[in-house]
C-alpha positions as a Python dict, from the first residue, in 0.01 Angstrom:
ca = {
    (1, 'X'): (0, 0, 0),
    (2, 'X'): (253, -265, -152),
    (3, 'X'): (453, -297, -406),
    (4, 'X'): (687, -577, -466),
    (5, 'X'): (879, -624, -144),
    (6, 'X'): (802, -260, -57),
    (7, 'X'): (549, -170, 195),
    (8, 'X'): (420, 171, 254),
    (9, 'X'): (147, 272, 554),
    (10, 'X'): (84, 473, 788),
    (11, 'X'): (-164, 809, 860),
    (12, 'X'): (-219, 1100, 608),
    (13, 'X'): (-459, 1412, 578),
    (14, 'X'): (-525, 1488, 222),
    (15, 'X'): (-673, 1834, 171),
    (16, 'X'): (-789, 1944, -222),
    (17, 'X'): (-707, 2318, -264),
    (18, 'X'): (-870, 2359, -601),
    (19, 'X'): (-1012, 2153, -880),
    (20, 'X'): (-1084, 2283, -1218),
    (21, 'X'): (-1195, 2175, -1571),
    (22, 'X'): (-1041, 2326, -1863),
    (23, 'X'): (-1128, 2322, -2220),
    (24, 'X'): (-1005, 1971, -2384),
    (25, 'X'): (-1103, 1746, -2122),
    (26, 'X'): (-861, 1839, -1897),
    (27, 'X'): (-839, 1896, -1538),
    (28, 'X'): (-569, 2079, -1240),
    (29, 'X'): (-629, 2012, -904),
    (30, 'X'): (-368, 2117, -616),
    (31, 'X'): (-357, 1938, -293),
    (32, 'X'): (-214, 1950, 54),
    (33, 'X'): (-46, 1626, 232),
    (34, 'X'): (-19, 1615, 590),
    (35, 'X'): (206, 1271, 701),
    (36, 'X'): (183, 1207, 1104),
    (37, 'X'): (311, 875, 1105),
    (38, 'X'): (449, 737, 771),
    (39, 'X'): (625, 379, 758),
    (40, 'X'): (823, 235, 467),
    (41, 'X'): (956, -111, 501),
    (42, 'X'): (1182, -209, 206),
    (43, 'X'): (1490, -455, 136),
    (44, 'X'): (1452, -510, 583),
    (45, 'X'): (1499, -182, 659),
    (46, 'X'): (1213, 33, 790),
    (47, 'X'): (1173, 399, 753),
    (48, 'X'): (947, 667, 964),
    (49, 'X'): (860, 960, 851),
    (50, 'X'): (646, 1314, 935),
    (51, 'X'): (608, 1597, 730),
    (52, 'X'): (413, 1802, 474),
    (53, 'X'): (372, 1775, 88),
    (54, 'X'): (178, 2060, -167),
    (55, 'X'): (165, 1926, -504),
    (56, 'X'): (-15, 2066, -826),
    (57, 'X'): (-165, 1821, -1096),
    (58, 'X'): (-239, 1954, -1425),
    (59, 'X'): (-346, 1667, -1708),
    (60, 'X'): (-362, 1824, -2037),
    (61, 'X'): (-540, 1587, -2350),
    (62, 'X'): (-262, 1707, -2700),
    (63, 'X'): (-303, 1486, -3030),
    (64, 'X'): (-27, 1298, -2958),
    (65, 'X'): (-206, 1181, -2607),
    (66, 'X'): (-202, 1274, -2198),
    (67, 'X'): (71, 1528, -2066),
    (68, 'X'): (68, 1552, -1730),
    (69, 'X'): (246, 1805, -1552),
    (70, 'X'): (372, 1803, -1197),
    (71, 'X'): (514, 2050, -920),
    (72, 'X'): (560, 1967, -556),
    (73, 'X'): (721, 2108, -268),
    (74, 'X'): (791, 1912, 70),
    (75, 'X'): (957, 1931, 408),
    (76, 'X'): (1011, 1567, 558),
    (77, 'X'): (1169, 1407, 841),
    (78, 'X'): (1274, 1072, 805),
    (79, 'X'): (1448, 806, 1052),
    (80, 'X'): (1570, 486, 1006),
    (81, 'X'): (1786, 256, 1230),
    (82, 'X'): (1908, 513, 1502),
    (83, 'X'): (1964, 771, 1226),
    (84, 'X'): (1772, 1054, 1087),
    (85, 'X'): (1755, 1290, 734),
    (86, 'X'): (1610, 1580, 717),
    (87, 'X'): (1438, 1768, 381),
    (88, 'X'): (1360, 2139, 383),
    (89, 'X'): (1190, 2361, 111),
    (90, 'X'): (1227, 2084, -118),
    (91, 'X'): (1096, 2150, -484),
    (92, 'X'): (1029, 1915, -769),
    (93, 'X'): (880, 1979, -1122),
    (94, 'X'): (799, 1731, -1362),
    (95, 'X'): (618, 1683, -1704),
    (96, 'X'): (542, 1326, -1836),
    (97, 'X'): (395, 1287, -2185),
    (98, 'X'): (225, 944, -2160),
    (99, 'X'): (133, 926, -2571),
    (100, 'X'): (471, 800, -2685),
    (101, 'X'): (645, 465, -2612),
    (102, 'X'): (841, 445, -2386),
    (103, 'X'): (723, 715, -2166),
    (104, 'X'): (969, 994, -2099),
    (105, 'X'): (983, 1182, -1752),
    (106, 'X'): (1160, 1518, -1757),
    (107, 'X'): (1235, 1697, -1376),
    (108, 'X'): (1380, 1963, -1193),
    (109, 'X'): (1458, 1998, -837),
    (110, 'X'): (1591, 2192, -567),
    (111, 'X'): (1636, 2128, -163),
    (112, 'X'): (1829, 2131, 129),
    (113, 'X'): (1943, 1805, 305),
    (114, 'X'): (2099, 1716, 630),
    (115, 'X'): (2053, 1418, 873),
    (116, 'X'): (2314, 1197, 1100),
    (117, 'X'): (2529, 1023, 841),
    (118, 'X'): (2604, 1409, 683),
    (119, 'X'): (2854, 1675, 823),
    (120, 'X'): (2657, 1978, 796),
    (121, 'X'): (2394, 2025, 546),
    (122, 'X'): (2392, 1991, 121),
    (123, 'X'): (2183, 2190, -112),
    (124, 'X'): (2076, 2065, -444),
    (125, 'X'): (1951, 2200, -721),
    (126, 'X'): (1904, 2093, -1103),
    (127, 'X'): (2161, 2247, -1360),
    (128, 'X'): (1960, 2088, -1648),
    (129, 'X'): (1689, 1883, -1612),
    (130, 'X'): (1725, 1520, -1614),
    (131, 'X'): (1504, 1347, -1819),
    (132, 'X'): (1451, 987, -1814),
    (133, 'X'): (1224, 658, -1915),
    (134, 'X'): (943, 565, -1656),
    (135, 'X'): (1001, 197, -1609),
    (136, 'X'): (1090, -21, -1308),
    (137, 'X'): (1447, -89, -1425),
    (138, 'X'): (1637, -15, -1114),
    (139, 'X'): (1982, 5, -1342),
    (140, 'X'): (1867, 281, -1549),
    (141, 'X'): (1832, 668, -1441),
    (142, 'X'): (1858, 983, -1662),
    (143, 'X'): (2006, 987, -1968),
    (144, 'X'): (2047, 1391, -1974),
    (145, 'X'): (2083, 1620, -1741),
    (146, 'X'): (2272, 1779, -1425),
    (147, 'X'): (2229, 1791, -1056),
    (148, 'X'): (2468, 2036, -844),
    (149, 'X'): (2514, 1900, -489),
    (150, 'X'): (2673, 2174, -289),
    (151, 'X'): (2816, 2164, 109),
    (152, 'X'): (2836, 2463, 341),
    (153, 'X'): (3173, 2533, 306),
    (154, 'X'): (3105, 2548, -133),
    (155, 'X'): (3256, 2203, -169),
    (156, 'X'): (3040, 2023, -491),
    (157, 'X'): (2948, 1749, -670),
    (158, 'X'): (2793, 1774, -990),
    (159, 'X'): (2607, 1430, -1153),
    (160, 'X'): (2614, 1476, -1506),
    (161, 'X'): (2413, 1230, -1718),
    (162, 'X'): (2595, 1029, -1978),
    (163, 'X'): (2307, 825, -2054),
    (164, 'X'): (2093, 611, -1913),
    (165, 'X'): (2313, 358, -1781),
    (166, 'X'): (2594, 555, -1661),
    (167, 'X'): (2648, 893, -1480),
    (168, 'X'): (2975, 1131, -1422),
    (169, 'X'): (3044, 1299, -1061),
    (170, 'X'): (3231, 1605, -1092),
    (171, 'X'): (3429, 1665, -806),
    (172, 'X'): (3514, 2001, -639),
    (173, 'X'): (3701, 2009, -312),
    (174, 'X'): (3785, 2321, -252),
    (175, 'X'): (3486, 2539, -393),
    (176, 'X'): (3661, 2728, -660),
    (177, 'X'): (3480, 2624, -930),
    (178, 'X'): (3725, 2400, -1066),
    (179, 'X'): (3665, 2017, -1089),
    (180, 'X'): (3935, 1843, -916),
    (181, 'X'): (3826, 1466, -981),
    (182, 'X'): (3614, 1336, -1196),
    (183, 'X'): (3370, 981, -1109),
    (184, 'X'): (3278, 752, -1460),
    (185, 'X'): (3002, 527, -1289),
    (186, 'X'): (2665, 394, -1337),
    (187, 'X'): (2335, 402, -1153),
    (188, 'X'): (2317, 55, -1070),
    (189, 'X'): (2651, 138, -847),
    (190, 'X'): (2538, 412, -667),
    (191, 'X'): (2209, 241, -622),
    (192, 'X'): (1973, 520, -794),
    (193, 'X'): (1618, 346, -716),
    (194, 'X'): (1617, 373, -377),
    (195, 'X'): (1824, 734, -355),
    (196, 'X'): (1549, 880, -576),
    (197, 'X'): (1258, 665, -391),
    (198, 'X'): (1383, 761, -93),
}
């Protein structure tokens, strides 16, 4: 498939676990994702990819419109360029509620990363969810929330969400729990989109 300047092919086995109608018009199905050979090409760089992806729909019909909920876990491979990144027991839940304007994404997440440009490997997992507005705007990113990014030896970062324009990274070298330096930036800087796309 494309989208803009980004291509995305490659092979997939898509397995439904379960469908099921509830009352309201509603429906939950949970699927299985199998990638074998998954390409991304975006901004000239092109990614590969193998791994798996479970992921549970559930679309619930409210008076104020569609609420779709979302939970997904996945373990990827991914290389690029003579370098690799890895993602194990990854977990992401999300709930969208499509009846208001703008639409509003809220998410939680959890996984462990490592790959070739990292010195050991990171865990991350959400303090607070970070909510945000679903739109293309690749300046923008959560305008609540927390994610705790934390290395083997219990060195952090924390991203705290300011708003949806600008972010703070809490610094902690040494793992004590203290922050020793604190980041005011933005998500255009640290190039958002394509961290969370990728």
């Amino acid at each position: 498939c494309t989208r803009g300047s980004e291509k995305l092919d490659g092979s997939m086995a898509l397995s439904i676990a379960s469908f099921d109608e509830t009352p309201g018009d509603a429906y939950i199905i949970s699927a299985r994702v199998d990638y074998s050979s998954l390409r991304r090409v975006f901004g000239g760089a092109c990614f590969s990819g193998v791994g798996t992806f479970e992921t549970n729909h559930d679309f619930m019909f409210t008076t104020t419109g569609l609420v779709y909920a979302n939970s997904s876990t996945a373990d990827f491979n991914v290389w690029a360029g003579g370098r690799s990144q890895q993602l194990t027991g990854a977990s992401v839940s999300a709930q969208i509620t499509v009846g208001q304007q703008p639409v509003v994404v809220s998410r939680s997440s959890s996984g462990v990363m490592a790959g070739t440009d990292l010195t050991g490997s990171f865990s991350y997992q959400s303090i607070t969810p970070d909510e945000f507005y679903a739109d293309d705007d690749a300046t923008t990113g959560p305008y609540t929330g927390e994610l705790l990014v934390t290395a083997a030896d219990n060195s952090s970062m924390r991203m705290v969400a300011i708003d949806e324009f600008n972010v703070r990274l809490d610094l902690d070298f040494n793992g004590d729990g203290v922050v020793d330096q604190s980041i005011p930036t933005t998500y255009a800087t640290l190039g958002y989109d394509d961290f969370i796309c990728l």
